[in-house]
N, C-alpha and C positions, 0 to 999 in steps of 0.2 A: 504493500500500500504506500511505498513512496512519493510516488511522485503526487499524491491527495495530501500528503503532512500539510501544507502551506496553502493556506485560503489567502488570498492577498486581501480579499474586503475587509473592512474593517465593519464592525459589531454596528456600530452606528447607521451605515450605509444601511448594511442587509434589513436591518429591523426599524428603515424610514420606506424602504422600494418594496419590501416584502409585502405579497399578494395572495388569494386565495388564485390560484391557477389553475382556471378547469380544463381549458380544453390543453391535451397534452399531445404530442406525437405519437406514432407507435413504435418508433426505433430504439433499439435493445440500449440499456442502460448496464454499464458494466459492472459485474459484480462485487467489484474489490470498490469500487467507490462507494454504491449500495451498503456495504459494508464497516466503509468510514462515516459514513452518516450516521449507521445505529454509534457506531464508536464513538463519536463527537452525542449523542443523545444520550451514553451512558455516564458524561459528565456530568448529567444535572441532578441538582440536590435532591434527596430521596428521603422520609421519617427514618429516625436511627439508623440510617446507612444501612438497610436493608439492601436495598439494589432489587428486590420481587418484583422482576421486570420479566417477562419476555416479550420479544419481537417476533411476529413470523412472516420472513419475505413468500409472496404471490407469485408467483409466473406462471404457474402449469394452467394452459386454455380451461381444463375443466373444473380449478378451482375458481378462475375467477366466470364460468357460465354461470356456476352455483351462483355466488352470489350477484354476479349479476341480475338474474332471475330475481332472487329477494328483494333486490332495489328496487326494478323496476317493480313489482306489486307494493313496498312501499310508499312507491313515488306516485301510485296512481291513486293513495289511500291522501295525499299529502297536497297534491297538483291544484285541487278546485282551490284549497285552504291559500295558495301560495297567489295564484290566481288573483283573488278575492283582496290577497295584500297589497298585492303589490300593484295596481291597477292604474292608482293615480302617482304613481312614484318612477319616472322613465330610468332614474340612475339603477332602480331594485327590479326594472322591469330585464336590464339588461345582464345584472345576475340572476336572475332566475330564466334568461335564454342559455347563459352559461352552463347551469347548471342541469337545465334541460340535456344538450349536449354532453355533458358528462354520464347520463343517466343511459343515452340512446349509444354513447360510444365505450361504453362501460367495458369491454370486451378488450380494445382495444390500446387500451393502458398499458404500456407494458411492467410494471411492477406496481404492487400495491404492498405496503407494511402494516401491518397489526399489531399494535403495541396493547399489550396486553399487562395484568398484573398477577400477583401473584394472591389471592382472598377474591370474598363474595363482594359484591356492590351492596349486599342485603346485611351489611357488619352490623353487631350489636357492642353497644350502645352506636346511634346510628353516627357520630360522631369517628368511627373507623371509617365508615364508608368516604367522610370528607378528607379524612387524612391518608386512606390508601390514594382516592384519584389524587391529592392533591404530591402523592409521589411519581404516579405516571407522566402528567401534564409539562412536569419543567421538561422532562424527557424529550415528550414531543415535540415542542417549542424549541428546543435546543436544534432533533432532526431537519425541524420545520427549514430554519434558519441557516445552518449548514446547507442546506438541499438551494437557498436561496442563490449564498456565496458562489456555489459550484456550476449557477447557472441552469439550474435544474428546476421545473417547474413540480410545484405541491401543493396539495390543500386538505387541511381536516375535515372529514368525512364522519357521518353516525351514521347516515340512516340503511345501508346495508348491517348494522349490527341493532337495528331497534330491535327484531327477535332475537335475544339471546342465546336462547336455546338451540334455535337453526344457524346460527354461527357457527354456536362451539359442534355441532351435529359436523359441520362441512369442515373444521380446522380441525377437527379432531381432539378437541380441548379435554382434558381433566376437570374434575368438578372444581378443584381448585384454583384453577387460571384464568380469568376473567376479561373477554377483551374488551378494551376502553374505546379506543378509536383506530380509523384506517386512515391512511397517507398513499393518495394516489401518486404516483411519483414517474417523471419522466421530461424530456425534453420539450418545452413551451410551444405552442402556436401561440405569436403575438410575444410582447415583452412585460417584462414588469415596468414600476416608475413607479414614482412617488403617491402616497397614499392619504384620503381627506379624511379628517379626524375634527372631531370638536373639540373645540379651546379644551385645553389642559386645567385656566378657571373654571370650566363650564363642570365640570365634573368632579371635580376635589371641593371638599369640606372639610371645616378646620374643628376638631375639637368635639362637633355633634353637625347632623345632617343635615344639608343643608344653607347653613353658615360657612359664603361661599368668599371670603376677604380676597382670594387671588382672581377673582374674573374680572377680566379685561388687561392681567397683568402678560406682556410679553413675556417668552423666555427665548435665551441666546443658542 
């Protein structure tokens, strides 16, 4: 994996241009790269350094028919609802055309990853289930970002894992392994670029909710 050691972006770049990237090529993605990405996503902070992470990369046609299949009857449980939102919204109209796209070319992805953990989402007291996901999540953010630097297009995915059951049925999962999310992953149609975001006052509260002292304040 030498020649992937050295991402030249810097942290700040990847995570102002980083994008949900749906639509993807379908040219093979090499695996030792594939590879540095989970490695770069097994850097982020984990509850007591447990590490109850797994990952499982996609390729074989008939794993990802399955759930292509699940998607798409997902998407058609999901479609009116999206429809209905996004109607007078043209910027949400044109991720939810993306997103369409990614549903109809779902086949054609050529890798997908599953970052998985190690326990149930159904933890008691329900207070594990916030701090298992909250060990998988930096993970993926980490992959996310990585996957950026390298020029590679990605984007967090659920609704091929809304059934659980029919996931872990087609990955083959133990009742102990739980997958969190999928990362379609591969070479971009179109580019990334900088991303719109509400003020950073618009959103922070000082103290209690609400009490909003920094809007309208610049930052450098």
């Amino acid at each position: 994996m030498e020649r992937f050691d050295e991402f030249s972006m810097s942290v700040a770049e990847a995570m102002t241009t980083q994008r949900a990237i749906r639509r993807i090529k379908p040219d093979p993605v090499d695996d030792e790269l594939v590879l540095k990405l989970i490695e770069l996503a097994l850097k982020g902070p984990t509850a007591q350094d447990e590490q109850g992470w797994e990952f499982i990369v996609i390729k074989d046609p008939d794993v990802k028919a399955r759930f292509a299949r699940q998607t798409r009857f997902m998407w058609r449980l999901y479609e009116p609802v999206a429809k209905r939102k996004f109607r007078n919204d043209p910027k949400k109209q044109r991720m939810y055309r993306a997103v369409r796209w990614s549903v109809d070319h779902f086949e054609e992805i050529p890798v997908y990853i599953v970052a998985c953990f190690r326990g149930s989402r159904f933890g008691y007291p329900p207070v594990l289930g916030s701090s298992t996901y909250g060990s998988i999540f930096p993970a993926v953010q980490n992959l996310l970002l990585a996957a950026r630097a390298a020029g590679l297009g990605a984007n967090l995915i659920t609704l091929p894992l809304w059934s659980n059951w029919i996931a872990r049925r087609i990955l083959g999962l133990p009742f102990g392994i739980t997958p969190a999310a999928m990362i379609p992953l591969g070479w971009p149609i179109g580019r990334y670029g900088p991303t719109t975001r509400r003020p950073v006052g618009e959103v922070v509260s000082l103290d209690r909710y609400d009490n909003r002292p920094f809007r309208g304040r610049a930052t450098s």
